[in-house]
Predicted model as a PDB file, atoms N, CA, C, CB and O in Angstrom, pLDDT in the B-factor column:
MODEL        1                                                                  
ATOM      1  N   UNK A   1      18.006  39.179 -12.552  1.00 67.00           N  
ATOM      2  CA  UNK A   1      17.732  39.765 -11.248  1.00 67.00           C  
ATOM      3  C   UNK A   1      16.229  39.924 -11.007  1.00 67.00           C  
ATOM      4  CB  UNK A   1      18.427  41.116 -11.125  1.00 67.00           C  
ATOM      5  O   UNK A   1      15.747  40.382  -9.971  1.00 67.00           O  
ATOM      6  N   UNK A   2      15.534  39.496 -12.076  1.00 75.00           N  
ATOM      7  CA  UNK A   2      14.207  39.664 -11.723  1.00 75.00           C  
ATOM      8  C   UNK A   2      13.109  39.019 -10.674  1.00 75.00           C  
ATOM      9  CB  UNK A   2      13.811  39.523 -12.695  1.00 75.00           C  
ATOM     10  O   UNK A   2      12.105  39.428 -10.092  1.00 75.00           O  
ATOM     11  N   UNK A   3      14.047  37.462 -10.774  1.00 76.00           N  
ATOM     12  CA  UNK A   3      13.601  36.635  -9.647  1.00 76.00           C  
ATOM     13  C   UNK A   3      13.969  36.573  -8.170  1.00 76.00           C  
ATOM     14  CB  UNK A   3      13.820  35.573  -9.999  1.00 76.00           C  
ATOM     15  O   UNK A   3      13.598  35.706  -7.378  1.00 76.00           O  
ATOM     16  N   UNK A   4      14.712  37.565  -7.930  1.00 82.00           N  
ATOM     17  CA  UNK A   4      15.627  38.287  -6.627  1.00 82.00           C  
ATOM     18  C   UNK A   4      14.518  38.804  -5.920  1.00 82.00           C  
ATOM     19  CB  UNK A   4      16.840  39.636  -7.012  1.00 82.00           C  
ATOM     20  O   UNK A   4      13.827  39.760  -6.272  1.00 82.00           O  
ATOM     21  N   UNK A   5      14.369  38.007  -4.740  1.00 84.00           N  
ATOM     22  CA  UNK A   5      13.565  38.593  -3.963  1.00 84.00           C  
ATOM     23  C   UNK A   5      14.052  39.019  -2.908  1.00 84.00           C  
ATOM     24  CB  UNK A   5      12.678  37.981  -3.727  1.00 84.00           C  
ATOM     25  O   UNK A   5      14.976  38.282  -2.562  1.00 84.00           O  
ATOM     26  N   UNK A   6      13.864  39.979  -2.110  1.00 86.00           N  
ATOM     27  CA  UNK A   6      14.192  40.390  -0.748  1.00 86.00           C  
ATOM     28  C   UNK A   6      14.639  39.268   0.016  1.00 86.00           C  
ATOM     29  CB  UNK A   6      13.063  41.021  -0.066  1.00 86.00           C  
ATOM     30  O   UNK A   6      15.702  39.384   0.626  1.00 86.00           O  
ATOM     31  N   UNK A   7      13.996  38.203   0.079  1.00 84.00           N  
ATOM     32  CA  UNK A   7      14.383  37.287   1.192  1.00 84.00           C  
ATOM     33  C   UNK A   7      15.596  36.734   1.018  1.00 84.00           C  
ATOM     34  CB  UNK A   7      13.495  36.240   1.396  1.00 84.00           C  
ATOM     35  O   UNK A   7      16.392  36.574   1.943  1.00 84.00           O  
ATOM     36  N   UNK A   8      15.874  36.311  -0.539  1.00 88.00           N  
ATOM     37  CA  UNK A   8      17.030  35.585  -1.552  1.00 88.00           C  
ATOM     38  C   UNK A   8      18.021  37.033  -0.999  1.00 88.00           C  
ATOM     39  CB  UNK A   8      16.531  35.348  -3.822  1.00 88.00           C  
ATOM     40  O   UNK A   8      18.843  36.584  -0.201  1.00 88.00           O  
ATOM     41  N   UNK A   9      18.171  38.252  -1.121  1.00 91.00           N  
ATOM     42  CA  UNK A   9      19.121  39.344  -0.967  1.00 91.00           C  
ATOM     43  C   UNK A   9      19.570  39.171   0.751  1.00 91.00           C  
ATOM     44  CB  UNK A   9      18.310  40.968  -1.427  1.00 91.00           C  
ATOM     45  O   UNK A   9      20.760  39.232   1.062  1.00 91.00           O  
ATOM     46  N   UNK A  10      18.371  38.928   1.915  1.00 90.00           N  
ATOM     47  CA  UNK A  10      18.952  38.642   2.893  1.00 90.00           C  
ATOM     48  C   UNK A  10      19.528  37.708   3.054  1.00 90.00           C  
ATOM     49  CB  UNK A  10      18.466  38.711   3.581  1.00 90.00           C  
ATOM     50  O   UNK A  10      20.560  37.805   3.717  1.00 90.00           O  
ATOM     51  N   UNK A  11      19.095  36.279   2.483  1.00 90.00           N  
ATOM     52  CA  UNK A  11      19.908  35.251   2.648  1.00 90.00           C  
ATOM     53  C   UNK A  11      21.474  35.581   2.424  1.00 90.00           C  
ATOM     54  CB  UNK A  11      19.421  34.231   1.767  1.00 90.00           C  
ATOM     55  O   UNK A  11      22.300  35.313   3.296  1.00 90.00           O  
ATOM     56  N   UNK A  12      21.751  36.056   1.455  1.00 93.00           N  
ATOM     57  CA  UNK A  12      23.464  36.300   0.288  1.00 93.00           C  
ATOM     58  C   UNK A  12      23.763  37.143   1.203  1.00 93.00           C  
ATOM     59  CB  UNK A  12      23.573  37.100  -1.668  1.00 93.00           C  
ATOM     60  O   UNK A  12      24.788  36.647   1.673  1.00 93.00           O  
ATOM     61  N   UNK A  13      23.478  38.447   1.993  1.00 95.00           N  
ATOM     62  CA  UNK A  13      23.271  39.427   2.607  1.00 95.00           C  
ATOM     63  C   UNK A  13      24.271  38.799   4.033  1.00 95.00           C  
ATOM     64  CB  UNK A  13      21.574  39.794   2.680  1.00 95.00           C  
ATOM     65  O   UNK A  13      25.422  39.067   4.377  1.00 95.00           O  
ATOM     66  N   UNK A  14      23.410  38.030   4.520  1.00 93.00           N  
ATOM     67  CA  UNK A  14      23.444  37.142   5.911  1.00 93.00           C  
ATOM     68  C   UNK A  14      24.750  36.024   5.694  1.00 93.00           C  
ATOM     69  CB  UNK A  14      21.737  36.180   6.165  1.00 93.00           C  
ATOM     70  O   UNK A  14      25.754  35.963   6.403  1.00 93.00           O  
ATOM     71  N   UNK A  15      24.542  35.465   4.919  1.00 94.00           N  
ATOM     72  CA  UNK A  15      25.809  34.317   4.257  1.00 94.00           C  
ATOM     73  C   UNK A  15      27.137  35.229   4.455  1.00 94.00           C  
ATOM     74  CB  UNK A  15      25.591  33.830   2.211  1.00 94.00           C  
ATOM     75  O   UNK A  15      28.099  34.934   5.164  1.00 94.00           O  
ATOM     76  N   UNK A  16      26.959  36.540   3.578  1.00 96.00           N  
ATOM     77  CA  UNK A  16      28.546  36.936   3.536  1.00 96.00           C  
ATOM     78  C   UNK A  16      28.465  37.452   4.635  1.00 96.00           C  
ATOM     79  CB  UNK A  16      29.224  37.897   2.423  1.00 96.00           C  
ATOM     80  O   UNK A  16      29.653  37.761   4.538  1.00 96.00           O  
ATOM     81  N   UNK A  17      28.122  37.944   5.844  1.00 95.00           N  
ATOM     82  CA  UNK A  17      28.326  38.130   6.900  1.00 95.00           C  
ATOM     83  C   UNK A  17      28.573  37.407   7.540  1.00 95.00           C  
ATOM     84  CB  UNK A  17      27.795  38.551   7.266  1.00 95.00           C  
ATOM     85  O   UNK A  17      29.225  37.863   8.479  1.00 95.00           O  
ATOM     86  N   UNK A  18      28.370  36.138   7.605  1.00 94.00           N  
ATOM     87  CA  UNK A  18      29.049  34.972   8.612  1.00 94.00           C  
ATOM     88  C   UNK A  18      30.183  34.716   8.049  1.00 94.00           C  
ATOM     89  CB  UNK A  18      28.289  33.560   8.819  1.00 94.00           C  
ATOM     90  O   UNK A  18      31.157  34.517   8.775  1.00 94.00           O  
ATOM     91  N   UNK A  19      30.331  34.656   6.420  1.00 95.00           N  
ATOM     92  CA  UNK A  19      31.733  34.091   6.144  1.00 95.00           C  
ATOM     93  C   UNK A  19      32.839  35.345   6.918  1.00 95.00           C  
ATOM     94  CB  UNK A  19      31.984  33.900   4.181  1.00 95.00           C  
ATOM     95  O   UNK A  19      33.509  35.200   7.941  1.00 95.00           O  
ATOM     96  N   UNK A  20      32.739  36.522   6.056  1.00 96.00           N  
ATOM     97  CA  UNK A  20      33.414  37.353   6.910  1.00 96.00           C  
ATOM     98  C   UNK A  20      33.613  37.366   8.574  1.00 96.00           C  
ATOM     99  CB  UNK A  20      32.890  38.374   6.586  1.00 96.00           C  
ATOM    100  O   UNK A  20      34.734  37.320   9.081  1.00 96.00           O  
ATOM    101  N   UNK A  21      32.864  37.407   9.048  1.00 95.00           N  
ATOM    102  CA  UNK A  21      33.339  37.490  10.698  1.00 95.00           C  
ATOM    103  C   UNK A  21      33.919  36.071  10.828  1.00 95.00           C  
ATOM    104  CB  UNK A  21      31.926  37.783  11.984  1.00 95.00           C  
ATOM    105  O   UNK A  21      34.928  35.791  11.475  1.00 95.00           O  
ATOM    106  N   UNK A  22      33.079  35.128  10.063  1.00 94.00           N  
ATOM    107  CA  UNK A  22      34.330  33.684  10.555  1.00 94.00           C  
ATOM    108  C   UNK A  22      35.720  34.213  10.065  1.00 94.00           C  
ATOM    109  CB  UNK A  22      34.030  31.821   9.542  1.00 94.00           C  
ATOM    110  O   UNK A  22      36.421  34.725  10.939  1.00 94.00           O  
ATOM    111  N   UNK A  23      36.202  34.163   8.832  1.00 94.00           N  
ATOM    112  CA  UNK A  23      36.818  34.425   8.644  1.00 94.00           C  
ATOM    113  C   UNK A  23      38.240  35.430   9.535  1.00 94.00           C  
ATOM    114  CB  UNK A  23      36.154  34.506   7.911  1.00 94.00           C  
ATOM    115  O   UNK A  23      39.270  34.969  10.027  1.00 94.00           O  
ATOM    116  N   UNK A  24      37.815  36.775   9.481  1.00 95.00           N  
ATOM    117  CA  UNK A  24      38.236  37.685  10.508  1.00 95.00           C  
ATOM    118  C   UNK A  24      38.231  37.615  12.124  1.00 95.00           C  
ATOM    119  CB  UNK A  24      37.581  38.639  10.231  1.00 95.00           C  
ATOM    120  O   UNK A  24      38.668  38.376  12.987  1.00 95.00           O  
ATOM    121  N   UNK A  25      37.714  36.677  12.155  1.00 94.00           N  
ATOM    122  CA  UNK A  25      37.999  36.146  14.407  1.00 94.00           C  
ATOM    123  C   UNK A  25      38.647  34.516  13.581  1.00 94.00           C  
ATOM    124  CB  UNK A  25      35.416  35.737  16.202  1.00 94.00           C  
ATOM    125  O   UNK A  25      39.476  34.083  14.382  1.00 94.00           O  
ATOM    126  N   UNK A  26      38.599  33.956  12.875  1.00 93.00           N  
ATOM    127  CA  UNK A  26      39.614  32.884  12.674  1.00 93.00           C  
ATOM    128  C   UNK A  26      38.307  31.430  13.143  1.00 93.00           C  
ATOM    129  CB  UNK A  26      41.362  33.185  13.981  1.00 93.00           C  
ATOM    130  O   UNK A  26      38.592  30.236  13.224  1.00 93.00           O  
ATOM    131  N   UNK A  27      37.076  31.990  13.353  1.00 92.00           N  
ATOM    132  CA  UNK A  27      36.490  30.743  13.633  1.00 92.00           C  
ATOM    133  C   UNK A  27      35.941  29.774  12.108  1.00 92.00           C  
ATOM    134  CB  UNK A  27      35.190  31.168  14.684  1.00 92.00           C  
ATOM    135  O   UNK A  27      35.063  29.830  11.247  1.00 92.00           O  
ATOM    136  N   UNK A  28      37.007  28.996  12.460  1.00 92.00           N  
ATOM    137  CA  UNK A  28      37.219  28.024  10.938  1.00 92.00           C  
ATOM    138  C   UNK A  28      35.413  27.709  10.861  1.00 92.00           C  
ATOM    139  CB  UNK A  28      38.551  26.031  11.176  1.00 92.00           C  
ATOM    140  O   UNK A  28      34.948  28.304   9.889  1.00 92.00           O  
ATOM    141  N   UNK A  29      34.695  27.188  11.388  1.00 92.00           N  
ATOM    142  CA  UNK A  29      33.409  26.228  11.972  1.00 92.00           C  
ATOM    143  C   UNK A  29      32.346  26.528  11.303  1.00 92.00           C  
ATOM    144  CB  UNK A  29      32.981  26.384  13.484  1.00 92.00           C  
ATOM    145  O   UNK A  29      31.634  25.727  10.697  1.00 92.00           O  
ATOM    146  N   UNK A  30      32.101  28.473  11.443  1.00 92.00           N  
ATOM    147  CA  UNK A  30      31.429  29.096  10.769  1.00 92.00           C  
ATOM    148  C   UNK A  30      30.716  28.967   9.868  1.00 92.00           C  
ATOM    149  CB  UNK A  30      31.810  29.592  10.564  1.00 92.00           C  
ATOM    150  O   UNK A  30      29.493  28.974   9.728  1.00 92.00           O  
ATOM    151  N   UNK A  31      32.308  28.731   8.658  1.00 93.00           N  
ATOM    152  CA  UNK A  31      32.217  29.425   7.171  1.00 93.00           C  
ATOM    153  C   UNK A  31      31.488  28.535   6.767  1.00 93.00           C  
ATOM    154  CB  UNK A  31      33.495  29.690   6.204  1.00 93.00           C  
ATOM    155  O   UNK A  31      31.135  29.009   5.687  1.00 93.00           O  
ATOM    156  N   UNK A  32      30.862  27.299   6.879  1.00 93.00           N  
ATOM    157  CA  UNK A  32      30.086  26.133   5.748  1.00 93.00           C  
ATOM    158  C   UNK A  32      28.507  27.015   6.207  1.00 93.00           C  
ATOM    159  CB  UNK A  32      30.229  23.747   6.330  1.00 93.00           C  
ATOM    160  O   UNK A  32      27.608  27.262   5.403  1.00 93.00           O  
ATOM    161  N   UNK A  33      28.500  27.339   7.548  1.00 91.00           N  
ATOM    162  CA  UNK A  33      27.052  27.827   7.614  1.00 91.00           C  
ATOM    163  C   UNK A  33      27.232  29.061   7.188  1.00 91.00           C  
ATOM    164  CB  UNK A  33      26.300  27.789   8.973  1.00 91.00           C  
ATOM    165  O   UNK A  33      26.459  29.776   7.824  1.00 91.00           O  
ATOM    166  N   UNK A  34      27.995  29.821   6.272  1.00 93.00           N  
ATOM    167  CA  UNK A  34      27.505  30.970   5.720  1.00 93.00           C  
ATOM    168  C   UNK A  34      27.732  30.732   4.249  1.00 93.00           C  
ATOM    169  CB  UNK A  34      28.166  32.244   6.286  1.00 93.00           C  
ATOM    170  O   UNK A  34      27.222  31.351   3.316  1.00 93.00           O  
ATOM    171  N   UNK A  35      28.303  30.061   4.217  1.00 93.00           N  
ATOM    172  CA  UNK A  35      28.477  29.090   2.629  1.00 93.00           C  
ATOM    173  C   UNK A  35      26.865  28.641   2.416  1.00 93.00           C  
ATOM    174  CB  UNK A  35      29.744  27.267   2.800  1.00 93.00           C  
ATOM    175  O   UNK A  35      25.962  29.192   1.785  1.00 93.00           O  
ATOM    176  N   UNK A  36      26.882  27.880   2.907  1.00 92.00           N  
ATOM    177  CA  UNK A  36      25.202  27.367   3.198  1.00 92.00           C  
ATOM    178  C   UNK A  36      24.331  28.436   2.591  1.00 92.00           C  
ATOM    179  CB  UNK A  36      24.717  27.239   5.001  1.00 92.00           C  
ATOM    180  O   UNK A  36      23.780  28.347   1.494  1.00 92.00           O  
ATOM    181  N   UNK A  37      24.251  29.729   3.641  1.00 91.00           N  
ATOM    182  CA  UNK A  37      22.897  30.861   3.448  1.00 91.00           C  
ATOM    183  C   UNK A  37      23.551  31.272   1.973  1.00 91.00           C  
ATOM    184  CB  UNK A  37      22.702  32.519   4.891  1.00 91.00           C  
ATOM    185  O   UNK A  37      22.801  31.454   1.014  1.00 91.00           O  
ATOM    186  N   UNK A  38      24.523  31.364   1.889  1.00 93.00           N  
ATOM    187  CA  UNK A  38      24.881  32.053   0.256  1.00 93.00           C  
ATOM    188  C   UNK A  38      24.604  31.346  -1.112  1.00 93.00           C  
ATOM    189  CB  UNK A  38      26.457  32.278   0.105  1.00 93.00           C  
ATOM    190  O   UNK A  38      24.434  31.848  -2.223  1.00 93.00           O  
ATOM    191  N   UNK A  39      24.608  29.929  -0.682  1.00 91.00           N  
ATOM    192  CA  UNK A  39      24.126  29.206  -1.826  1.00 91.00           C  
ATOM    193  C   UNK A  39      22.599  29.060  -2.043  1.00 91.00           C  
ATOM    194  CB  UNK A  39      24.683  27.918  -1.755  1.00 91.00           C  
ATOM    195  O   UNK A  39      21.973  28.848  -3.081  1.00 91.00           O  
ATOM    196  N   UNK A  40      22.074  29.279  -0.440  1.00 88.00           N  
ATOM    197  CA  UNK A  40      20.687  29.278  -0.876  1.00 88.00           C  
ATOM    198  C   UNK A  40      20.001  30.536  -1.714  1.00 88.00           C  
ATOM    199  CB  UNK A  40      19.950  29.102   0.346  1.00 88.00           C  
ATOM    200  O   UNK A  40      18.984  30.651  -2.399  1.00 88.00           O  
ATOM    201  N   UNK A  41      21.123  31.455  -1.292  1.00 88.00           N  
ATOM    202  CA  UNK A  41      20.238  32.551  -2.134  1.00 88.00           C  
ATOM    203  C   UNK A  41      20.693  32.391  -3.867  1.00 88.00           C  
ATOM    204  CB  UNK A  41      20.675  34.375  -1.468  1.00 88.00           C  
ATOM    205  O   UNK A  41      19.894  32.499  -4.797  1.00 88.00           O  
ATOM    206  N   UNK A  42      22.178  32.111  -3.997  1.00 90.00           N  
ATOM    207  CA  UNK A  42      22.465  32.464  -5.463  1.00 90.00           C  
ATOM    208  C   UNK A  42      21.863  30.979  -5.850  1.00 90.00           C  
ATOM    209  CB  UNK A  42      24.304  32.889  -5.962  1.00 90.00           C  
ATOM    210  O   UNK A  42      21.210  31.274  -6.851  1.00 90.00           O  
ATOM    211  N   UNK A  43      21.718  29.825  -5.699  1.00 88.00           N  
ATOM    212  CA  UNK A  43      20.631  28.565  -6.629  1.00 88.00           C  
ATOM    213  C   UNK A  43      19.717  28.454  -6.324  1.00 88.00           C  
ATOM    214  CB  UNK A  43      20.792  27.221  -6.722  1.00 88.00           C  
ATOM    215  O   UNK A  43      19.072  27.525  -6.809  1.00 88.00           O  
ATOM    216  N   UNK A  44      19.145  29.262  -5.413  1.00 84.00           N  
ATOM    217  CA  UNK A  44      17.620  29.475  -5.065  1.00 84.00           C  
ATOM    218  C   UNK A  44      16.884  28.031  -4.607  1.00 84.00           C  
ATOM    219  CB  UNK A  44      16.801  30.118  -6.490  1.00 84.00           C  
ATOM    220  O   UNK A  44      16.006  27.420  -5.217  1.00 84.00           O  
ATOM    221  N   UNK A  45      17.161  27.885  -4.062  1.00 82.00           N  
ATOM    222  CA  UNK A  45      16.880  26.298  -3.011  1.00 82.00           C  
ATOM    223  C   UNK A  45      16.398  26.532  -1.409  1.00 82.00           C  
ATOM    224  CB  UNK A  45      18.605  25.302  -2.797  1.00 82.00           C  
ATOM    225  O   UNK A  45      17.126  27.154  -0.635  1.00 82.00           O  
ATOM    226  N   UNK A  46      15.428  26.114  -1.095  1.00 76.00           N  
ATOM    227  CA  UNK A  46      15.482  26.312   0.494  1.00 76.00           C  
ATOM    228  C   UNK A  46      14.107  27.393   0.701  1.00 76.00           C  
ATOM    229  CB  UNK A  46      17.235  27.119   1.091  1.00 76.00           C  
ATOM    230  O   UNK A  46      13.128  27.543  -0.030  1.00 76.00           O  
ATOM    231  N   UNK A  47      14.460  28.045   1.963  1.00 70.00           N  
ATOM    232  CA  UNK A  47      13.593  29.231   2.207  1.00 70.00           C  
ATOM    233  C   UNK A  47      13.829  30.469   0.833  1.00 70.00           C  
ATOM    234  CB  UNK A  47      14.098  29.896   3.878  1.00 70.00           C  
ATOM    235  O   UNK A  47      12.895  31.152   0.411  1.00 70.00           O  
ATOM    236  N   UNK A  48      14.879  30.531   0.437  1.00 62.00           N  
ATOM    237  CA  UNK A  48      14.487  31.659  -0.685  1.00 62.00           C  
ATOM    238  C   UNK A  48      14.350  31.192  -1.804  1.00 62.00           C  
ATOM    239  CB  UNK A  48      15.380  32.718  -0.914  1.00 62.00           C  
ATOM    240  O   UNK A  48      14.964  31.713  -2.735  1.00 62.00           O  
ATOM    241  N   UNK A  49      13.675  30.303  -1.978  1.00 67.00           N  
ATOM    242  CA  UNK A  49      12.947  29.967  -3.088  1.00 67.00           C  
ATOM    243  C   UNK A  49      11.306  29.500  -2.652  1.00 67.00           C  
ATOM    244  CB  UNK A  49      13.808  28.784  -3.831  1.00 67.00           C  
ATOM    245  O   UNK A  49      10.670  28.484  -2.934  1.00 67.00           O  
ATOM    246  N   UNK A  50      10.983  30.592  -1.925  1.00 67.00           N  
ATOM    247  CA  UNK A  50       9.736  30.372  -1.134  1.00 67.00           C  
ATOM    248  C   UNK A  50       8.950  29.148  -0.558  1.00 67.00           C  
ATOM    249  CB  UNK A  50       8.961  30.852  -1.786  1.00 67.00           C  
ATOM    250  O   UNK A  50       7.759  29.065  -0.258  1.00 67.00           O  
ATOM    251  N   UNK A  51      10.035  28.149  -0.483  1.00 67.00           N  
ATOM    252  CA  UNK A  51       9.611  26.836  -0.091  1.00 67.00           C  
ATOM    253  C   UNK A  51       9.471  26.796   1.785  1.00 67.00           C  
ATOM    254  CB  UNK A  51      10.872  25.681  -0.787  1.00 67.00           C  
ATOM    255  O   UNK A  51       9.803  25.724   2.292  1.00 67.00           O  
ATOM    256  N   UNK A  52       9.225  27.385   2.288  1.00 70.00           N  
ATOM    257  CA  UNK A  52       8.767  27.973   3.606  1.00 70.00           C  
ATOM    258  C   UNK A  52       7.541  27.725   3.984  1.00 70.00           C  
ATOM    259  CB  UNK A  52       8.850  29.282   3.664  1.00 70.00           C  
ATOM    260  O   UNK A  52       7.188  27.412   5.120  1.00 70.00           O  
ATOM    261  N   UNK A  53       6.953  27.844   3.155  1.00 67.00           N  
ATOM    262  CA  UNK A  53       5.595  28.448   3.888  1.00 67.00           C  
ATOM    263  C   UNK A  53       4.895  26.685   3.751  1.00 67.00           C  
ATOM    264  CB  UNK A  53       4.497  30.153   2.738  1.00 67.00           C  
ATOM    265  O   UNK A  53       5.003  25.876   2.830  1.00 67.00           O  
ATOM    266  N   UNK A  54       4.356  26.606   4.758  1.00 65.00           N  
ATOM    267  CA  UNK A  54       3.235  25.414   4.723  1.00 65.00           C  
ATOM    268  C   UNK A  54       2.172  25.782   4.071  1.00 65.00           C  
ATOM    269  CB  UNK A  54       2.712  24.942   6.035  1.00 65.00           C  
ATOM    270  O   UNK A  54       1.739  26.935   4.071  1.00 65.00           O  
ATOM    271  N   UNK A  55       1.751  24.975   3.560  1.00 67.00           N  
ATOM    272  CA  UNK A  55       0.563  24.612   2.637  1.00 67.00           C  
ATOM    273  C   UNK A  55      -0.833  24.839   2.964  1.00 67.00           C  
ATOM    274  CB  UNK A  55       0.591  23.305   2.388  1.00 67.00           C  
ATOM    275  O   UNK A  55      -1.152  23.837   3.603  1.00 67.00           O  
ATOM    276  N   UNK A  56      -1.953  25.692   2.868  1.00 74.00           N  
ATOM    277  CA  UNK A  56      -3.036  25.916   3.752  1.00 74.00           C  
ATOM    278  C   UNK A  56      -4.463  25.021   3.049  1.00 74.00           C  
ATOM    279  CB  UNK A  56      -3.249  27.706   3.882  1.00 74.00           C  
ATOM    280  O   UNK A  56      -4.895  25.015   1.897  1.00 74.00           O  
ATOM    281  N   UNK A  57      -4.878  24.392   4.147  1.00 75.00           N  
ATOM    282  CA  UNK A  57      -5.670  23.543   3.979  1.00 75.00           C  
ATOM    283  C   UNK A  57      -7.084  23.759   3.318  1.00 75.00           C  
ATOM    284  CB  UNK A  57      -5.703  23.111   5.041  1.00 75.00           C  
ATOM    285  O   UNK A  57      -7.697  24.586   3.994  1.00 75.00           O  
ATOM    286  N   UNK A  58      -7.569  23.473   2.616  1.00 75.00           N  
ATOM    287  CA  UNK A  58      -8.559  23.680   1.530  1.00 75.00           C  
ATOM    288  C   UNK A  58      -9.731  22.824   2.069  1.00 75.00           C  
ATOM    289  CB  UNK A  58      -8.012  23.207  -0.015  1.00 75.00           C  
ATOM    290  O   UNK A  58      -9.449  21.699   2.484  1.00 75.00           O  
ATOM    291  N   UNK A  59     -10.913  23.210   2.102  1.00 73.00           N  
ATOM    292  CA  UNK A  59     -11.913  22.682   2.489  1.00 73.00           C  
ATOM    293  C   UNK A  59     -12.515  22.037   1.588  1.00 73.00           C  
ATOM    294  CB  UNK A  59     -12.577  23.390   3.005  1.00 73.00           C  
ATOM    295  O   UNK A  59     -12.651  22.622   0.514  1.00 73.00           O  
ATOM    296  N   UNK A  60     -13.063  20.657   1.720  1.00 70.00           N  
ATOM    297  CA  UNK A  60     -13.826  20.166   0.304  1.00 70.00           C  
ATOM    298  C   UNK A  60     -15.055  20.173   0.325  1.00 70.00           C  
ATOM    299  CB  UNK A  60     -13.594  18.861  -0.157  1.00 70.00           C  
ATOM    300  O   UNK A  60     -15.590  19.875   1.393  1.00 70.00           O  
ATOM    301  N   UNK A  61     -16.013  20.555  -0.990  1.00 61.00           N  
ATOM    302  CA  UNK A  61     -17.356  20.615  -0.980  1.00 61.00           C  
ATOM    303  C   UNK A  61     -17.933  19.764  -1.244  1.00 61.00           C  
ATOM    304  CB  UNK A  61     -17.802  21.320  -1.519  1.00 61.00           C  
ATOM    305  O   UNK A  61     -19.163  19.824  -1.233  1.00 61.00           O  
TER     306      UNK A  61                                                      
ENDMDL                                                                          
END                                                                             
């Protein structure tokens, strides 16, 4: 749990919230996009594995 970052907890956070409400209103369509946010957080791939951020440009001397 040490590598658990806030963002990785919203992702899993956010994931089981879509599966659930798909689930519970019956919208089949949902569940892969909350499948999706849940895997990104538990194999750490994607935005919560801080792969987000663009790269800032370095000046050369």
């Amino acid at each position: 749990m040490k590598t658990w970052t806030l963002s990785r907890f919203l992702y899993l956070a956010a994931g089981l919230f879509f599966v659930l409400i798909a689930a519970n209103d019956r919208v089949w369509f949902m569940i892969p996009f909350g499948l999706y946010f849940m895997a990104m957080a538990i194999f750490k791939f994607g935005c919560a594995a801080g792969a987000c951020q663009v790269p800032e440009k370095r000046e050369e001397e």
